[in-house]
PALUM-543976 format. One record per residue (C-alpha): z, y, x; residue in one letter. Coordinates in steps of 0.02 Angstrom, whole numbers, plus 50000, padded with zeros to 5 digits. Each point is the difference from the previous one (the first is absolute). Layout:
BEGIN
R,Z,Y,X,A
...
//
This chain:
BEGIN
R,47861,49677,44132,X
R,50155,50045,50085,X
R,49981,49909,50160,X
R,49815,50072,50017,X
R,50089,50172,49970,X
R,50126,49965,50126,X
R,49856,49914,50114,X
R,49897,50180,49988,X
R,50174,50111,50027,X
R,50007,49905,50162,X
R,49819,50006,50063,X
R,50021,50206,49943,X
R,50159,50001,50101,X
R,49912,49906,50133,X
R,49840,50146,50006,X
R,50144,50125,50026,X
R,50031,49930,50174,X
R,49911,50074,50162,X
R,49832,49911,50069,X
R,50010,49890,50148,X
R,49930,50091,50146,X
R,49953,49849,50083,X
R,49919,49913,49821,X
R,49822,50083,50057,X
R,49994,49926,50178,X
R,50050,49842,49930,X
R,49884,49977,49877,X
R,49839,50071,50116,X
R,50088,49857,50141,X
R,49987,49872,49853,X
R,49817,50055,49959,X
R,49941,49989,50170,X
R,50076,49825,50031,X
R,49909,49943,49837,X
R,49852,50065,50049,X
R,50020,49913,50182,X
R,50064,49840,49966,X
R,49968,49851,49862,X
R,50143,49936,49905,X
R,50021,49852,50111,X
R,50030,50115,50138,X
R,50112,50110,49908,X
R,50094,49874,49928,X
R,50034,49898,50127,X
R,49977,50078,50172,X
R,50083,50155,49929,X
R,50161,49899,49946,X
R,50036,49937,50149,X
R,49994,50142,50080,X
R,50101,50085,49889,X
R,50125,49840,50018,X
R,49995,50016,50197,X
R,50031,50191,50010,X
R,50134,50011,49852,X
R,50099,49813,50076,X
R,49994,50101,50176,X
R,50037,50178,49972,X
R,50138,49939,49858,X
R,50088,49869,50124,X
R,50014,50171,50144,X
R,50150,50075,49953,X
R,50094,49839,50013,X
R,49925,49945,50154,X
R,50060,50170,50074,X
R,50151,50008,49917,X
R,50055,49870,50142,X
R,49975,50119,50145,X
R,50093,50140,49894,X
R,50194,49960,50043,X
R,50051,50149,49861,X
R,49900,49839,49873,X
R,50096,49881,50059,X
R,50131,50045,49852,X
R,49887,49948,49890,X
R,49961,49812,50033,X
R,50065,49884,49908,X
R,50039,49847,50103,X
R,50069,50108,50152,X
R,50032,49854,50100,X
R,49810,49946,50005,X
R,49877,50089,50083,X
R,49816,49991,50009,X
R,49909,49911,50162,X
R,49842,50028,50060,X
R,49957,49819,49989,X
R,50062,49986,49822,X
R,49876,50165,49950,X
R,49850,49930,50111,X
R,50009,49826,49926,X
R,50015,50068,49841,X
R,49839,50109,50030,X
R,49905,49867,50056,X
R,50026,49890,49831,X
R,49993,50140,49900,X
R,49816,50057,50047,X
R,49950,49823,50015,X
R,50058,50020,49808,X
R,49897,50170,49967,X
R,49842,49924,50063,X
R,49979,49826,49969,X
R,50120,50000,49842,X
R,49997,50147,49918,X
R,49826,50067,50030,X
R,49928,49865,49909,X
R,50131,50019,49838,X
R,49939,50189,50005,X
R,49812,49929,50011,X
R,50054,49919,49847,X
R,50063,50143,49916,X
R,49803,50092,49990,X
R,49949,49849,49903,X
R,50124,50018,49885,X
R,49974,50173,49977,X
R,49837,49978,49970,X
R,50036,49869,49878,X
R,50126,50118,49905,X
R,49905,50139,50015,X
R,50078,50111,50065,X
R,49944,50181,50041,X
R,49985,50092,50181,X
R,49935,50171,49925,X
R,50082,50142,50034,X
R,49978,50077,49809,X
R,50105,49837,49921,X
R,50150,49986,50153,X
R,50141,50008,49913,X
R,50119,50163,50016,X
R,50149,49975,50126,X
R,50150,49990,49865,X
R,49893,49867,49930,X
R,49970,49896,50147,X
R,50192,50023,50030,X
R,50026,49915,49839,X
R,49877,49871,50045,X
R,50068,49971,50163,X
R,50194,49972,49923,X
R,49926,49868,49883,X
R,49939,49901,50146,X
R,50163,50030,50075,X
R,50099,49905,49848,X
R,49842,49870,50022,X
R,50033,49975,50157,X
R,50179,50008,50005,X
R,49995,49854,49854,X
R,49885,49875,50096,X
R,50084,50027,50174,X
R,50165,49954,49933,X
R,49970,49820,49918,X
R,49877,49975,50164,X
R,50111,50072,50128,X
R,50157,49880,49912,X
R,49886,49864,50004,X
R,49958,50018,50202,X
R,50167,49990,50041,X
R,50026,49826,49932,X
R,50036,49891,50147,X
R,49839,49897,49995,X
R,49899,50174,50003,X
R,50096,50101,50091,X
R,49999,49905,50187,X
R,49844,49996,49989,X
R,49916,50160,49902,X
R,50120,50163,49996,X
R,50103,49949,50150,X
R,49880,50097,50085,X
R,50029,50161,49903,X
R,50189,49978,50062,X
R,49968,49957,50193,X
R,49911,50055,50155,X
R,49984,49878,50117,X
R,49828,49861,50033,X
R,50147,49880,50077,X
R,50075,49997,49828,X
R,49842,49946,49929,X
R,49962,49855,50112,X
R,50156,49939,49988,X
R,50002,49975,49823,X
R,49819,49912,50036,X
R,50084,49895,50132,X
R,50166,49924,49893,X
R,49890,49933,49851,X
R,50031,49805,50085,X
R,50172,50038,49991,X
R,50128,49918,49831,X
R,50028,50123,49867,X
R,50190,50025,50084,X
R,49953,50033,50170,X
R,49859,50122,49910,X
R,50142,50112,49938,X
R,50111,50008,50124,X
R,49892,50045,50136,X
R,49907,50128,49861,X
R,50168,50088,49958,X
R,50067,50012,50199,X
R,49842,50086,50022,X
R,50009,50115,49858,X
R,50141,50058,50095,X
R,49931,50007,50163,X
R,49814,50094,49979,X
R,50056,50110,49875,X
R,49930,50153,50104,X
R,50020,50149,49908,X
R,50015,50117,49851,X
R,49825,50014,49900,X
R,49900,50173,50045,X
R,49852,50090,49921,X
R,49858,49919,50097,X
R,50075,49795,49924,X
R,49962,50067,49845,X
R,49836,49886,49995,X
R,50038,49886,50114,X
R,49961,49843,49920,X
R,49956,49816,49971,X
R,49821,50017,49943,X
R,50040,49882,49852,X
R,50137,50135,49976,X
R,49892,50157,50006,X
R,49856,49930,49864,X
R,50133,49924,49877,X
R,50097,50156,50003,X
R,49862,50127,50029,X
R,49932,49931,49819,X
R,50140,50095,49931,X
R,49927,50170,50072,X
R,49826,49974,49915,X
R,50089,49937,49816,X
R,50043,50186,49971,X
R,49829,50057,50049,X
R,49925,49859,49877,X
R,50089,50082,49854,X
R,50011,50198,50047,X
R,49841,50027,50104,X
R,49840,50092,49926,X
R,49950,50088,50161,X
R,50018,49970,50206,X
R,50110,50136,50037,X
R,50132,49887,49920,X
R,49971,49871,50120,X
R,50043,50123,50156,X
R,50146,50077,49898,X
R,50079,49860,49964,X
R,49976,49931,50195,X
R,50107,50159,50053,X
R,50139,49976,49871,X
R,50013,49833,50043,X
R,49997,49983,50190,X
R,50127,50183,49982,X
R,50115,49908,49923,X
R,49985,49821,50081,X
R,50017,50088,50179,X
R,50142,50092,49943,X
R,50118,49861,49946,X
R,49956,49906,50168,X
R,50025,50142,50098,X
R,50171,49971,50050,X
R,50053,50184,49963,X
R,50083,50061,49852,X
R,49955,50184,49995,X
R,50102,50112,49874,X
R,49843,50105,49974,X
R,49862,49891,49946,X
R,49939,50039,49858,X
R,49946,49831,49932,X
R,50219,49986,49948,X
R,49969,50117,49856,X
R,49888,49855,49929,X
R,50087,49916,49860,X
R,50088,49817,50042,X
R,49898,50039,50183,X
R,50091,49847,50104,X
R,49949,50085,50185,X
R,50050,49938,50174,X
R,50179,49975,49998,X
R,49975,49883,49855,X
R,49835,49891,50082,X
R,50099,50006,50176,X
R,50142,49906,49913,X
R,49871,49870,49945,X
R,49941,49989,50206,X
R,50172,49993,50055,X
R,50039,49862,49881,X
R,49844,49911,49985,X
R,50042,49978,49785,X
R,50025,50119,49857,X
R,49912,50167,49969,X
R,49822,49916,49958,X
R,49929,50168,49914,X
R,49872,50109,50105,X
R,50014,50162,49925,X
R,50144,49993,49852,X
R,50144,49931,49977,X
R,50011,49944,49826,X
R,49943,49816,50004,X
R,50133,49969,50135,X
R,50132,50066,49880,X
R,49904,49906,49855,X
R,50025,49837,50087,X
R,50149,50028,50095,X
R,49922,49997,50186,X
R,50078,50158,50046,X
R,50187,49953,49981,X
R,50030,49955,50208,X
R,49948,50171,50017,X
R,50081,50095,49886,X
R,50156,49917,50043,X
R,49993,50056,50170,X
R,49943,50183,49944,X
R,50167,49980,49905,X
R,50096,49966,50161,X
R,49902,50144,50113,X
R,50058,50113,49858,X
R,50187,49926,50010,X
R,50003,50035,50196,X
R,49909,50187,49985,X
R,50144,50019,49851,X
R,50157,49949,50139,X
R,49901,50119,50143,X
R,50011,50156,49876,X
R,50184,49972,49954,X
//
């Protein structure tokens, strides 16, 4: 009885607050693209378009950022710099990835809505705190399967061939590693480690941010739908939970650490210093989102040693 007291106090407390001016034109926009459009559509022609615009307009303000000299404070890696040839190369993979990879996961996704029922009405969308709610349990999802899967890519057998891609730019790279498969084991390793050093480009930016084997982007795109499987009842979760995710995924590849984003008042929030360290290192950091299976496990102790030893030198500057 207690919690469904304290459960009313809030929803009361809630009532108190001022109505969303914009709540009206959003719900006569969502009636009129029932009305125009079947589920299919909605569901899947809708998403990625959502996905397109949100990826885009999200990656801007870093793609700016390096025309803005006053930004250039802000990278991380200040020594690398982004190339056109990097960012076009990357563009081309990536919407070869949008439409002949992901477009057919999201094609996916109606049927299993429709299989799970879930509703598009207006009347039953869930209120915004509560698709915030939803949304941070798919985080934690998330956050849970792309750390075991992201660890497990980076083994060596994997990792040449699957998620090297996530960490470099360059075609040559990949066929060379096609090319030295007649070579010994030895040789293999040599020549793979002296060109580790010599392609590594640059520092990751916001547009990488799903630039990926395709093998990489199903197997660890499963982990975005697991939070929908347990937390959705209705659509609009779907599209929430596609801008919280590609906010924050953009974000810690952007290459930028910005002292006022608001996503660092999120509790155990990792953010783009952290995943850059994992880019500039090519091993430890595995979370997506949080940082607490890193410290769990231990993955995180390269970088917080050298946080340790950026503090130690900021430390001798302010004596």
């Amino acid at each position: 009885m207690n919690n469904i007291s304290h459960w009313a106090d809030g929803m009361a407390v809630l009532d108190l607050l001022p109505s969303n001016p914009l709540q009206e034109p959003a719900r006569l926009a969502w009636t009129a693209m029932l009305n125009r459009y079947s589920h299919f559509q909605i569901a899947t022609w809708g998403s990625l378009l959502i996905h397109e615009v949100a990826y885009f307009t999200i990656c801007l303000p870093g793609f700016l950022a390096q025309f803005i000299p006053a930004m250039r404070k802000y990278k991380i890696q200040q020594s690398k710099t982004e190339t056109w040839q990097g960012q076009w190369r990357c563009l081309q993979l990536l919407l070869f990835s949008h439409f002949f990879v992901q477009l057919p996961m999201i094609a996916c996704t109606f049927h299993c809505a429709e299989f799970l029922g879930l509703n598009y009405s207006w009347e039953t969308m869930p209120n915004w705190w509560a698709l915030l709610a939803q949304c941070a349990g798919c985080a934690v999802v998330e956050d849970t399967w792309h750390y075991f899967l992201h660890r497990l890519l980076h083994h060596p057998r994997l990792y040449r061939h699957v998620h090297k891609i996530h960490h470099r730019y360059t075609v040559i790279v990949l066929v060379f590693f096609h090319c030295i498969q007649t070579m010994t084991t030895a040789s293999q390793e040599l020549v793979l480690h002296i060109m580790t050093c010599l392609c590594y480009v640059q520092a990751p930016f916001g547009l990488q941010a799903e630039y990926a084997h395709p093998v990489e982007t199903i197997t660890l795109g499963f982990g975005f739908f697991l939070g929908l499987l347990l937390f959705a009842s209705h659509m609009a979760l779907l599209w929430a939970w596609v801008l919280c995710r590609l906010l924050e995924t953009i974000d810690v590849h952007s290459g930028y650490d910005w002292p006022w984003n608001p996503l660092h008042v999120l509790p155990g929030y990792a953010g783009s210093r952290y995943h850059d360290f994992h880019h500039e290192n090519f091993v430890g950091n595995y979370s997506s989102t949080f940082i607490w299976w890193d410290w769990l496990f231990g993955t995180d102790g390269a970088y917080r040693e050298k946080q340790k030893l950026v503090q130690k030198e900021m430390n001798k500057k302010c004596k």
